[in-house]
C-alpha positions as CSV (number, residue, x, y, z in Angstrom):
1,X,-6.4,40.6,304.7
2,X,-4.1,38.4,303.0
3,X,-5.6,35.0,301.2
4,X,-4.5,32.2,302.7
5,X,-2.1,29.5,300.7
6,X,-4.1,26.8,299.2
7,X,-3.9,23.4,300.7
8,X,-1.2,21.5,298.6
9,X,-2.1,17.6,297.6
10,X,-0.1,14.8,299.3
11,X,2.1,12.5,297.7
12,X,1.9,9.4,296.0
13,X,0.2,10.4,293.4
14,X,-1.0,8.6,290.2
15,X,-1.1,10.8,287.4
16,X,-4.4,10.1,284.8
17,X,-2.7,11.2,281.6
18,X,-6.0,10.4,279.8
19,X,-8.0,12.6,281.5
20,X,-5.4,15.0,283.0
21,X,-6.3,14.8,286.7
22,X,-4.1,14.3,289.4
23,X,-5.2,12.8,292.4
24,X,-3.9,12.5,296.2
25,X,-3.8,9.6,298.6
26,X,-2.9,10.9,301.8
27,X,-3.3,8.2,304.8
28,X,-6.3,7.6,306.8
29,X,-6.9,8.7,310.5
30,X,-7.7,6.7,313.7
31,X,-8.7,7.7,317.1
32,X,-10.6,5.8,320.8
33,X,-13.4,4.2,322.7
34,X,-16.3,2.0,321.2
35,X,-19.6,2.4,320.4
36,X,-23.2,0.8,321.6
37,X,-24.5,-2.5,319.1
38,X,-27.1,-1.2,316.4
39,X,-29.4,-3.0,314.1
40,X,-28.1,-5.9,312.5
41,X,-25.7,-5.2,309.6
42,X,-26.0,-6.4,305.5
43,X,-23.6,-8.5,304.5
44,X,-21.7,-9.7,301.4
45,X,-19.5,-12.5,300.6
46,X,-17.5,-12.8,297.3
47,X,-15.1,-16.0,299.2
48,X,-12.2,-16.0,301.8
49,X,-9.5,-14.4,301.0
50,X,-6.4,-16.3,298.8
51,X,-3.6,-14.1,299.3
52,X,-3.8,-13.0,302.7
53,X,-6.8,-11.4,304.8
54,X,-6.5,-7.2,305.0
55,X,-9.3,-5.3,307.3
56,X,-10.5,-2.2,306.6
57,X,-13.5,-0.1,308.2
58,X,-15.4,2.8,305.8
59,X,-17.5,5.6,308.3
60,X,-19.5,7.3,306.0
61,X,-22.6,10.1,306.4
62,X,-24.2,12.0,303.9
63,X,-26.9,15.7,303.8
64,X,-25.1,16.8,306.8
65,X,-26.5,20.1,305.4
66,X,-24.2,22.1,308.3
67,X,-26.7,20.8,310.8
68,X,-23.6,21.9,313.2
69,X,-26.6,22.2,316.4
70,X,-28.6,19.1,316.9
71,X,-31.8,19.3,315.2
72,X,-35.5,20.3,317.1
73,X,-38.9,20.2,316.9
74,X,-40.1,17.2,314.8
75,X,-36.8,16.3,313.5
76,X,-34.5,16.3,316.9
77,X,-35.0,12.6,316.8
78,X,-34.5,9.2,314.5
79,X,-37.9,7.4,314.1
80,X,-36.5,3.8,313.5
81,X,-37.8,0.4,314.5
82,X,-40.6,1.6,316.9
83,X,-38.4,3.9,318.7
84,X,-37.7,7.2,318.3
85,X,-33.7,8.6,319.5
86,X,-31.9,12.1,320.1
87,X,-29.9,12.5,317.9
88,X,-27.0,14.6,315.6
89,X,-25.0,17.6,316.2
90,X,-21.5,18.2,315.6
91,X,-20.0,17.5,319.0
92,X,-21.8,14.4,319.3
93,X,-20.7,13.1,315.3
94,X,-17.4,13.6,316.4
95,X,-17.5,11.3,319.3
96,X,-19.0,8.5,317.4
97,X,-16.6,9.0,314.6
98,X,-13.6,8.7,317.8
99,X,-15.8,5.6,318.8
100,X,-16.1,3.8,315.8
101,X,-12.5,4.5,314.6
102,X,-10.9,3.4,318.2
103,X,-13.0,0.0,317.6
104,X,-11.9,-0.4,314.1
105,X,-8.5,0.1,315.5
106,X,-8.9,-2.9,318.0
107,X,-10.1,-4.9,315.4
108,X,-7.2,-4.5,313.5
109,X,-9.1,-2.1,311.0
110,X,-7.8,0.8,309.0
111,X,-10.5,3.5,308.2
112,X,-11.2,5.7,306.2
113,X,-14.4,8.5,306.5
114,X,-16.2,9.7,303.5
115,X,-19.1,11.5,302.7
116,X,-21.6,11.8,299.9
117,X,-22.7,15.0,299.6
118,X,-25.1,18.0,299.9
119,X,-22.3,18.4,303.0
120,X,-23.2,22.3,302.2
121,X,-26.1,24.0,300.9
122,X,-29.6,24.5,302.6
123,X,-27.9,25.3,305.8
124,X,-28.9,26.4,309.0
125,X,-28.0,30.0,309.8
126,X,-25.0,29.3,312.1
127,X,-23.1,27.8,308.7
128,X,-24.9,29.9,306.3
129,X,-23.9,33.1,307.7
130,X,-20.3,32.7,306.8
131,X,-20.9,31.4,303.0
132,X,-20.5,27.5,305.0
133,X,-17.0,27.9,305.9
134,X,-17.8,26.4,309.8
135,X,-19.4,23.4,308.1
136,X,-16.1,22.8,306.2
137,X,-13.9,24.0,309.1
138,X,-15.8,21.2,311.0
139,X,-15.7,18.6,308.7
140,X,-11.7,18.9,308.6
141,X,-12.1,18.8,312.6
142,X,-13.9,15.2,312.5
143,X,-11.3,13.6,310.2
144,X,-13.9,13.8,306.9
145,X,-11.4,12.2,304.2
146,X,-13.2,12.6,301.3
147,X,-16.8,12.8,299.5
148,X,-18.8,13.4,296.7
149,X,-20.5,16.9,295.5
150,X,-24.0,16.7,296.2
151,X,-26.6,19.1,294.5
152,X,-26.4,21.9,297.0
153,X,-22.9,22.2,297.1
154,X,-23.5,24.0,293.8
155,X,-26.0,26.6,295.7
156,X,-23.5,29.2,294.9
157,X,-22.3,28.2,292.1
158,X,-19.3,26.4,290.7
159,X,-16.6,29.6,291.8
160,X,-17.6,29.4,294.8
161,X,-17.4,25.6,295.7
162,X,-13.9,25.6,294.4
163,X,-13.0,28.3,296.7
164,X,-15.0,26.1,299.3
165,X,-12.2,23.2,298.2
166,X,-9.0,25.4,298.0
167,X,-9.6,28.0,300.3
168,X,-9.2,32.0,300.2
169,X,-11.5,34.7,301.6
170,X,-14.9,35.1,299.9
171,X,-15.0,37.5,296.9
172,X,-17.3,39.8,298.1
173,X,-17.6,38.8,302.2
174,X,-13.9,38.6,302.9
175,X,-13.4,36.2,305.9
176,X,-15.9,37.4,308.4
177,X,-14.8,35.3,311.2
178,X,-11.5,37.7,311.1
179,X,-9.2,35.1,310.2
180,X,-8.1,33.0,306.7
181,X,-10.1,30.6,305.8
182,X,-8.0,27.4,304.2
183,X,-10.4,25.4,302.2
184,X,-11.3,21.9,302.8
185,X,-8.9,19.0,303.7
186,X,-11.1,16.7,302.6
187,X,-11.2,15.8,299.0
188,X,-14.4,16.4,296.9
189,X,-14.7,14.4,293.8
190,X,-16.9,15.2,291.1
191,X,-16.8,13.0,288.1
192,X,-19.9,13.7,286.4
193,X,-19.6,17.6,286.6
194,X,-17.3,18.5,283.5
195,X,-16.3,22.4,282.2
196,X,-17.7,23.6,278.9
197,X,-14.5,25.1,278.0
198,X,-12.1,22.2,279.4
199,X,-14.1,19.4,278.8
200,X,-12.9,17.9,282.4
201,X,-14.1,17.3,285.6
202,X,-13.6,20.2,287.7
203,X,-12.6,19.1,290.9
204,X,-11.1,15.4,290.5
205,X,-13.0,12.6,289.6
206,X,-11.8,9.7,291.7
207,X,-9.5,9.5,295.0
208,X,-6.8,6.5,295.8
209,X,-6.7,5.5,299.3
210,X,-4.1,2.2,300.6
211,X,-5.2,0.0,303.4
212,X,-2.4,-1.7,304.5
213,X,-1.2,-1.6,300.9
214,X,-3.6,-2.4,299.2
215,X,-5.4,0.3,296.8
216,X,-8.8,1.2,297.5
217,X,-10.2,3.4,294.4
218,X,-13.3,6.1,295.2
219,X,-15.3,7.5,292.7
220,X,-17.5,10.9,293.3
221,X,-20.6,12.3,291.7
222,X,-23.6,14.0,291.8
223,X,-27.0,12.9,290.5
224,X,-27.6,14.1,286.6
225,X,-30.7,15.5,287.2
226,X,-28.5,18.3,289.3
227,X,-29.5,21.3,286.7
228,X,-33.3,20.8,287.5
229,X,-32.5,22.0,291.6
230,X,-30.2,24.2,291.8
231,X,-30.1,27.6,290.4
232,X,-29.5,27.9,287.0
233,X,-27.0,30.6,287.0
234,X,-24.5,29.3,289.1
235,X,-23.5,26.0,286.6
236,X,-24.5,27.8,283.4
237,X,-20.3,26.6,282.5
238,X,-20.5,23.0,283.0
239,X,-23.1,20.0,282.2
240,X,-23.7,17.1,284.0
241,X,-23.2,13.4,282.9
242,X,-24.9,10.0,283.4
243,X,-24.1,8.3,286.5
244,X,-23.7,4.9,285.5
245,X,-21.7,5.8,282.0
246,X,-19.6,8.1,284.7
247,X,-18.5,5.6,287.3
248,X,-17.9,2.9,284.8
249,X,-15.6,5.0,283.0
250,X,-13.6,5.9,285.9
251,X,-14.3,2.1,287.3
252,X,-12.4,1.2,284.4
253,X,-9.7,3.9,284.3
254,X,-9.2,2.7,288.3
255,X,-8.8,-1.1,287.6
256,X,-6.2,-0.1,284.7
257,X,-4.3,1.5,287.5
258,X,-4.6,-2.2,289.7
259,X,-7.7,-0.5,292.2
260,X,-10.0,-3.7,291.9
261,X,-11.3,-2.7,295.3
262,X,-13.4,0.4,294.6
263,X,-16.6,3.1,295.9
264,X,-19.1,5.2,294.1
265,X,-19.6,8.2,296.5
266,X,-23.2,8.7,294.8
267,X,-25.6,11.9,295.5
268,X,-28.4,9.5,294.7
269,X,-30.6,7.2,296.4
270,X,-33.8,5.9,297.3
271,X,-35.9,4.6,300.0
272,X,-37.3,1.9,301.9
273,X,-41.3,1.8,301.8
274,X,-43.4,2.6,304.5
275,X,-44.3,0.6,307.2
276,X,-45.8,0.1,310.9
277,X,-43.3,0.4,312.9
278,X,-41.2,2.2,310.7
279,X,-38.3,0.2,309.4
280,X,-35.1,0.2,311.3
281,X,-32.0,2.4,310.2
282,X,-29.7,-0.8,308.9
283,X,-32.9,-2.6,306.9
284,X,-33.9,-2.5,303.6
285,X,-37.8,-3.0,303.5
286,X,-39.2,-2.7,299.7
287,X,-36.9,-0.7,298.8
288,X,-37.0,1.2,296.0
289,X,-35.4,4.7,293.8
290,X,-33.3,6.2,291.3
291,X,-30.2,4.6,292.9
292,X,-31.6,1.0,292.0
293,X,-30.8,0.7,288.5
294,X,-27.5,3.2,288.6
295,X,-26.3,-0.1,290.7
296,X,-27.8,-2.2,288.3
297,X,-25.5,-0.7,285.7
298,X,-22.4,-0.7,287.7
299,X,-18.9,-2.8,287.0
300,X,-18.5,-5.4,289.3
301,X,-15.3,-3.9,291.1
302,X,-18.0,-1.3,292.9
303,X,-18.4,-3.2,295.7
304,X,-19.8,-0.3,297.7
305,X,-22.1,2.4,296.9
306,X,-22.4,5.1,299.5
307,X,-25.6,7.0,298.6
308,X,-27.3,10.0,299.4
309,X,-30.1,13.0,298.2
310,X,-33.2,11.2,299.4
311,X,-32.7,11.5,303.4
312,X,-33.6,8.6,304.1
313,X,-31.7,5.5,305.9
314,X,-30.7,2.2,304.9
315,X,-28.7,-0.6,304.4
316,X,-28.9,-2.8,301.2
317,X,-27.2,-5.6,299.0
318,X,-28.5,-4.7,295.2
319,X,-27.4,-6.3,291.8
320,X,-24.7,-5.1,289.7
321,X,-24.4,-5.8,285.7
322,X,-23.1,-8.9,286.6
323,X,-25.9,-9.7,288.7
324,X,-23.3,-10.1,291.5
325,X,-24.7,-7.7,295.5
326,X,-22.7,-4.6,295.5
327,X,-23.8,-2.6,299.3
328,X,-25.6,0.4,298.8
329,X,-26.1,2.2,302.1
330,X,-27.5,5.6,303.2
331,X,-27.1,7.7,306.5
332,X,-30.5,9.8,306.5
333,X,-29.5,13.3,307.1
334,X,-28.0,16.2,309.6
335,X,-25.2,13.9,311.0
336,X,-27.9,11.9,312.8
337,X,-26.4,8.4,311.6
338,X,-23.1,7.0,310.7
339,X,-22.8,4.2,308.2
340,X,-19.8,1.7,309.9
341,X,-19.3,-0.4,306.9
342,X,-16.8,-3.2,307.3
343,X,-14.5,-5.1,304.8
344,X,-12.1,-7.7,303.9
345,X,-9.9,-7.7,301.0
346,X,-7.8,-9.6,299.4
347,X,-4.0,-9.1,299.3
348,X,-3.5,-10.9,296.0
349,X,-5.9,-9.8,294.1
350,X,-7.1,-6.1,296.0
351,X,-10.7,-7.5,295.7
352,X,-13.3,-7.1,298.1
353,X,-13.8,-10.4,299.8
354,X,-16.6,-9.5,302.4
355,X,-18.6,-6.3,303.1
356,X,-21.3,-6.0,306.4
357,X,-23.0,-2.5,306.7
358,X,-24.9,-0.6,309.4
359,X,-26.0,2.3,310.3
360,X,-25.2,3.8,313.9
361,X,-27.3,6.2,315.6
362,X,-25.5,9.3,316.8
363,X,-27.3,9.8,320.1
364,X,-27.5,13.0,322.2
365,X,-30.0,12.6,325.0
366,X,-30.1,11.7,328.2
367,X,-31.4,8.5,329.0
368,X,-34.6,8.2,331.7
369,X,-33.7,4.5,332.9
370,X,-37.5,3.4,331.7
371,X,-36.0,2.9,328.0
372,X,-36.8,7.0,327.3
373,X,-35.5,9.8,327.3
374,X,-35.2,12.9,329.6
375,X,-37.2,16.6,329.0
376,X,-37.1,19.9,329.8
377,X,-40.2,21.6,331.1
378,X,-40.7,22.7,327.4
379,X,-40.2,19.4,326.5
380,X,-37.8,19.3,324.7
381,X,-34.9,16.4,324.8
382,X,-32.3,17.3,327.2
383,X,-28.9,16.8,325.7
384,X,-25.7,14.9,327.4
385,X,-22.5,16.7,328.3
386,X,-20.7,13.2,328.9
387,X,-20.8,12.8,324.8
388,X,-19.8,15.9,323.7
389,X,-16.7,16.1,321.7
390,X,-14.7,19.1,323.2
391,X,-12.9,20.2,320.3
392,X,-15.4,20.1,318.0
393,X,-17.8,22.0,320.4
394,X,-15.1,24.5,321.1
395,X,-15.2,24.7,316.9
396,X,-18.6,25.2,316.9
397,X,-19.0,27.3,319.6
398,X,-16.8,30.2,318.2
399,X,-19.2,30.4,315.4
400,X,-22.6,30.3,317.4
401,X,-21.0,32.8,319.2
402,X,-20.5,34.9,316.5
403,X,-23.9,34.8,315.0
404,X,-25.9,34.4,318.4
405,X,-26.8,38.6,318.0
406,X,-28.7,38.2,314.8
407,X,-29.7,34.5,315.3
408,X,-31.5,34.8,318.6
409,X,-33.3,38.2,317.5
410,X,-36.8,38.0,317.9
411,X,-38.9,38.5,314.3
412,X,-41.8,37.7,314.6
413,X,-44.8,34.8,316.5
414,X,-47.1,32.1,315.3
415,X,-49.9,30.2,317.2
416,X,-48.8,27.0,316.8
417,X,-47.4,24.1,314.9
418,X,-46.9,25.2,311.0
419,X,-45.7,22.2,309.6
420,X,-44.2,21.0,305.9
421,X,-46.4,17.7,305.9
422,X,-48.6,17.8,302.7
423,X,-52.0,17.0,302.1
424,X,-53.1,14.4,299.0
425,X,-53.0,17.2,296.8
426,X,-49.6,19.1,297.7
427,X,-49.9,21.4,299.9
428,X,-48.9,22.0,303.1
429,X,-49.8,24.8,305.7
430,X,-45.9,26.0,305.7
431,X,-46.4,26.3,302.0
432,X,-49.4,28.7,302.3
433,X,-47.4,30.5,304.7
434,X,-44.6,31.1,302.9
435,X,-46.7,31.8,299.9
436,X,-49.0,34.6,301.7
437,X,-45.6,36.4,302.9
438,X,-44.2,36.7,299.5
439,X,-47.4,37.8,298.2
440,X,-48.0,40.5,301.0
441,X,-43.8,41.5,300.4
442,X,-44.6,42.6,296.7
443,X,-48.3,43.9,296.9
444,X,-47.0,46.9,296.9
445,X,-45.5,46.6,293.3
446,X,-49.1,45.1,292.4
447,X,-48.8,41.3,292.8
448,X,-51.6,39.0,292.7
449,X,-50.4,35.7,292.8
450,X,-47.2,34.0,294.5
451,X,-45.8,30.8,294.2
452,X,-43.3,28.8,296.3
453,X,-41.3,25.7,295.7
454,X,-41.4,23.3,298.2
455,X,-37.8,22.1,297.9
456,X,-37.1,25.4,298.8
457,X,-38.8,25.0,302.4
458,X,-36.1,23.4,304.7
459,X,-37.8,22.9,308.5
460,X,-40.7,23.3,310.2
461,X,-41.8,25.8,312.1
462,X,-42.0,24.7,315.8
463,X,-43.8,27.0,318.3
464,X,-42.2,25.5,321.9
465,X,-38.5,25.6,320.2
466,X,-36.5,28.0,322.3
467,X,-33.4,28.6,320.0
468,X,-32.8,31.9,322.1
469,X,-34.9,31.4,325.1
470,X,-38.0,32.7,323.9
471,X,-41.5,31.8,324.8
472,X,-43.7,29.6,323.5
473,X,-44.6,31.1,319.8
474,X,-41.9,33.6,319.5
475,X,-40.1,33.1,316.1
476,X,-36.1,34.1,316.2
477,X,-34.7,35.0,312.6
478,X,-32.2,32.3,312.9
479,X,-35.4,29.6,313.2
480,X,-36.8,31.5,309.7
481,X,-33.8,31.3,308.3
482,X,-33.7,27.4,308.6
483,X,-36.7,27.5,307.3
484,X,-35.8,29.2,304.0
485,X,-31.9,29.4,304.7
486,X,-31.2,30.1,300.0
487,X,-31.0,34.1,300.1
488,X,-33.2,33.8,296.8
489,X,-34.5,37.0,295.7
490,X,-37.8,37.7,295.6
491,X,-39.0,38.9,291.7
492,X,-42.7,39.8,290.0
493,X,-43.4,39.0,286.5
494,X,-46.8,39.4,284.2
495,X,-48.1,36.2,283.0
496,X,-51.1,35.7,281.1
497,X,-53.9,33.2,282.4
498,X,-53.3,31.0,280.0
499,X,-49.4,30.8,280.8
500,X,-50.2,30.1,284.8
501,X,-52.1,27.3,283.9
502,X,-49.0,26.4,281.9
503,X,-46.7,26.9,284.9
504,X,-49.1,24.1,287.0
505,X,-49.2,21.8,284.3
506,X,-45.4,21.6,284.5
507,X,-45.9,20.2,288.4
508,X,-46.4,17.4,286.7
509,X,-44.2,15.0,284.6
510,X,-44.1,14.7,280.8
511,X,-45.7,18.2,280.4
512,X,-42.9,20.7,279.1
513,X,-40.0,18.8,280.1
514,X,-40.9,17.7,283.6
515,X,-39.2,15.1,284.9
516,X,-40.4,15.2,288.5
517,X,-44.0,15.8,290.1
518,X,-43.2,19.0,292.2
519,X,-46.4,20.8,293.6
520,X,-46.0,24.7,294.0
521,X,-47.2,26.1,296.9
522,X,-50.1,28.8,296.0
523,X,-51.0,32.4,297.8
524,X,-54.1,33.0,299.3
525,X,-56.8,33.5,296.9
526,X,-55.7,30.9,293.9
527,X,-57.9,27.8,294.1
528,X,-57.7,25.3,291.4
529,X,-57.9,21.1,291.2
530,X,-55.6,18.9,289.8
531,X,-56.6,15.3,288.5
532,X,-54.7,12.1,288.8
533,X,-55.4,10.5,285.8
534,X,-56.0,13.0,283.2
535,X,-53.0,13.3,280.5
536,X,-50.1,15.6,280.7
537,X,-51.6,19.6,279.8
538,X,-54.6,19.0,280.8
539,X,-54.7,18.3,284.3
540,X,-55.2,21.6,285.5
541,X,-59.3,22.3,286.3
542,X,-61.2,25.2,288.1
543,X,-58.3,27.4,288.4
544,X,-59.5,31.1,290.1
545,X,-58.8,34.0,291.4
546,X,-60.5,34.7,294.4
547,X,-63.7,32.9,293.1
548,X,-63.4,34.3,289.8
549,X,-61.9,31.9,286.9
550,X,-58.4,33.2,285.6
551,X,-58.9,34.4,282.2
552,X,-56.6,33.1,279.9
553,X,-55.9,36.2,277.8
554,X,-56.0,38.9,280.8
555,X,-52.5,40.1,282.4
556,X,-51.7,39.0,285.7
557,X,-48.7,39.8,288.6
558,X,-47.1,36.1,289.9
559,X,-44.3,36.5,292.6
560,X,-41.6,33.8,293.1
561,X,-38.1,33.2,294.0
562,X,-35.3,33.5,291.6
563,X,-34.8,29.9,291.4
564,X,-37.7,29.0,290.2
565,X,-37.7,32.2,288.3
566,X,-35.0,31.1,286.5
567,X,-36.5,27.8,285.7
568,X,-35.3,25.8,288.7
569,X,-36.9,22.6,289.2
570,X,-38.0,22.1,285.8
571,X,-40.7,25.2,285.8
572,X,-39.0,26.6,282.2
573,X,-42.6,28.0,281.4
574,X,-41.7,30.4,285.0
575,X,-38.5,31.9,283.0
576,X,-39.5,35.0,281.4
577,X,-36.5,36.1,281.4
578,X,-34.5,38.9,283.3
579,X,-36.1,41.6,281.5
580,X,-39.5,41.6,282.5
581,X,-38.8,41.0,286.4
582,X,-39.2,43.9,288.9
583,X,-37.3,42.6,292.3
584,X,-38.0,43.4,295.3
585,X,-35.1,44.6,298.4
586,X,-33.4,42.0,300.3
587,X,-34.2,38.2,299.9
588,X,-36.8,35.9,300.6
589,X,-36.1,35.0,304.4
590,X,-37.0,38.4,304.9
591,X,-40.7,38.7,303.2
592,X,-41.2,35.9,305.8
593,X,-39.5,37.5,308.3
594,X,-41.8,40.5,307.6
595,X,-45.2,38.3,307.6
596,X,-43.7,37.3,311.0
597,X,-43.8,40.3,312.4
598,X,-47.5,40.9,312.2
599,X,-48.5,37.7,313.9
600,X,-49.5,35.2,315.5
601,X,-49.6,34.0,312.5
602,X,-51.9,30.7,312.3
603,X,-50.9,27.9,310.1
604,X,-52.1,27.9,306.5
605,X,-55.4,26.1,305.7
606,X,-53.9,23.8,303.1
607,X,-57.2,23.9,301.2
608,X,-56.3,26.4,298.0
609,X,-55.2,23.3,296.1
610,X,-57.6,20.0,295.7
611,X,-57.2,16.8,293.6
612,X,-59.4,13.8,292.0
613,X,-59.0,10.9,290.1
């Protein structure tokens, strides 16, 4: 099958000569109806207008992770404000993105949709399948303009998320859905991820879009810490730069060119704290995060910083290094929000002159006329036929279609509830789960001891979701596969006792390197207690083997993925290197796929791993 031409950029374009990157500015798109009030927005004010008033609208979402079917169980709805909503799914995105841009068009707005990432990567089955070709296919189909590179998008590696932009048939899959596949019309940018050989960004760096004239400059990144959660092999040819040294740099490079008006596309973020009820979707309650002082660090032409990574929702007005509130919103995750950020610039001088931000709920139920929502008998949240989207759906459709056989296939049952919450020490009953099916998939080459990541664990595991239209229990591979949706191999290594106490003193930061507290999930059989306070390296107490303390100089068999085997998430002391791995057939969805199969199984006790002060 012949490989489809690659998407050629649009004209004008401004030509970078200092960094060599050529960039497109093809118009925005508009479409109709108008969409329900939400919370009330953030707002900014930098003066009126001198030169003449232009309107503009940004829609913006972010870790859409090809959530293409509305999400169930625990996450089908938005817990915001006291209330909790129905919501995401393609079909449904699409009309609020038809909404919103038909009221911005009333208003006399031009808009433009972006995204921030993690767009791709940790997908649901329906995407995954075909190497997340729907996702993108779907994203061109909503009018998705342009957007950062998130972590995931680098799942498979740099090749392959270049292919993702340009197009062509996989290397090795071809283009399963039987015809070409073109790439992305959207425009990823990716300032801070820069070639080893070229010394350049490899995908562009910043995008130039004109709102009635006036230039409106984007910028596009990734968070730095990228190389500590994805795979190592897949970006082992390029590095990854400092955020705030990135976008100031192309900031700067922007406002040489006359963009004063300008938006960092961030894969960072942060969060608002906890509270009773939980905040609302547009507030910005104690908020805190890595994104915090990247803003603080920011040129003052940033007016807007569209976030992302954390999953979580909100709508802020944060200090730049001028002291001045840039807006710094966030959409959550799985197209359940949209971020309608509205501006005003300044014909004169292309500035922003005001910014208001909130965040829309993408509803899909059907509402009960008592302020609720309608249910199946299953109970779950029946969903509304009067807002889906028909072309998207049809879109969508074709691919459900397509991988409906192997999705809806029965694997396996559990007994109820297995859920990712953790306890105060880390561990969660998934975890366990996922832990004990790795361990029982490579007994057989000796294994004693597996661990499991709990990035790397995606969704609960819901017993009344009926994916297929199974019973109560039953567990379809396409539900696993959400679960643990990375195709990671599945590889056995010999460490010595004293080395696995090294590999759970690296959960924790300043030990080896570690950056971030990440808390491995253990097999059945490995007990041990962690303290709070103790200093980094010695944290680790009363670690055993089923009862029996792990010697430090005896051998031992640990099982893990091949992320973590290659060091991902900061657990270098887990990289042993190729040489001494023996892996196992197929990939990890399927040694939980297998544990599946001789349930019920119940969920894990959560009780291998304790903590004190």
């Amino acid at each position: 099958m012949p490989l489809p031409q690659r998407r050629h950029l649009a004209a004008p374009i401004v030509a970078l000569a200092a960094a060599g990157v050529l960039t497109a500015l093809p118009a925005p798109q508009t479409a109709a109806a108008a969409p329900p009030p939400e919370f009330a927005p953030v707002s900014v004010s930098y003066g009126v207008p001198k030169g003449g008033a232009v309107k503009g609208r940004f829609l913006s979402y972010n870790d859409f992770h090809g959530a293409i079917d509305p999400p169930t169980g625990t996450g089908a709805v938005v817990n915001a404000g006291g209330t909790s909503t129905p919501a995401g799914g393609v079909e449904y995105l699409a009309t609020y993105l038809t909404r919103l841009r038909a009221e911005a068009r009333a208003e006399g707005r031009t808009t433009i949709t972006a995204g921030a990432g993690d767009l791709i990567g940790a997908t649901p089955l329906v995407s995954a399948a075909f190497h997340d070709e729907p996702t993108i296919e779907l994203m061109n189909q909503v009018g998705l303009q342009v957007s950062s590179v998130g972590n995931h998008e680098f799942d498979e590696g740099v090749s392959e998320l270049i292919r993702i932009q340009r197009g062509g048939c996989h290397p090795v899959d071809g283009c399963q859905d039987g015809d070409p596949y073109r790439g992305a019309k959207f425009t990823y940018l990716a300032a801070n991820t820069i070639s080893k050989k070229t010394k350049l960004p490899i995908l562009p760096p910043i995008d130039i879009r004109y709102v009635n004239g006036v230039p409106v400059g984007f910028i596009g990144m990734t968070l730095e810490g990228t190389p500590g959660i994805v795979n190592p092999a897949g970006i082992k040819d390029v590095t990854f730069t400092d955020e705030v040294e990135t976008a100031n740099k192309w900031s700067s490079v922007l406002k040489l060119f006359g963009v004063k008006a300008q938006v960092l596309l961030l894969h960072e973020g942060g969060s608002q704290a906890s509270a009773t009820p939980t905040p609302g979707v547009s507030d910005c309650n104690g908020f805190s995060g890595p994104v915090k002082p990247i803003v603080a660090g920011l040129n003052p032409e940033i007016g807007v910083v569209i976030s992302g990574h954390t999953h979580r929702f909100y709508s802020c007005k944060l200090p730049n290094s001028k002291g001045v509130d840039t807006v710094v919103t966030s959409a959550g995750s799985n197209g359940q929000l949209i971020t309608d950020i509205d501006y005003t610039l300044d014909r004169r001088t292309g500035k922003f002159a005001e910014i208001t931000a909130k965040n829309v709920i993408v509803e899909n139920g059907v509402p009960d006329g008592n302020g609720g929502w309608r249910k199946d008998a299953s109970g779950a949240y029946l969903k509304n036929p009067d807002t889906v989207d028909a072309a998207a759906k049809k879109v969508a459709d074709k691919y459900r279609t397509a991988v409906a056989p192997i999705a809806n296939k029965l694997v396996g049952s559990i007994s109820g509830d297995i859920v990712r919450t953790t306890t105060a020490a880390g561990e969660s009953p998934l975890g366990d789960v996922i832990a004990d099916a790795q361990l029982a998939y490579t007994r057989s080459t000796g294994a004693q001891i597996a661990f499991m990541n709990p990035g790397g664990i995606r969704a609960d595991l819901d017993a009344d979701q009926s994916s297929g239209g199974e019973a109560y229990g039953q567990v379809t591979y396409g539900e696993a596969f959400t679960v643990q949706p990375f195709n990671n191999l599945v590889v056995t290594q010999t460490f010595t006792g004293a080395e696995i106490k090294d590999v759970l003193e690296q959960q924790f930061v300043g030990f080896a390197g570690q950056t971030t507290q990440r808390i491995l999930q253990v097999s059945a059989g490995l007990t041990y207690t962690w303290s709070v306070s103790a200093a980094p390296g010695s944290k680790i107490s009363n670690l055993a083997l089923n009862g029996t303390p792990i010697d430090p100089a005896a051998s031992y068999l640990v099982t893990t993925n091949d992320f973590l085997a290659n060091g991902g998430d900061g657990f270098t002391n887990l990289n042993q290197g190729p040489d001494g791995r023996v892996t196992a057939p197929g990939f990890d969805v399927d040694a939980l796929v297998a544990h599946l199969a001789t349930g019920p199984i119940a969920p894990g006790p959560a009780n291998r791993i304790s903590t004190t002060s």
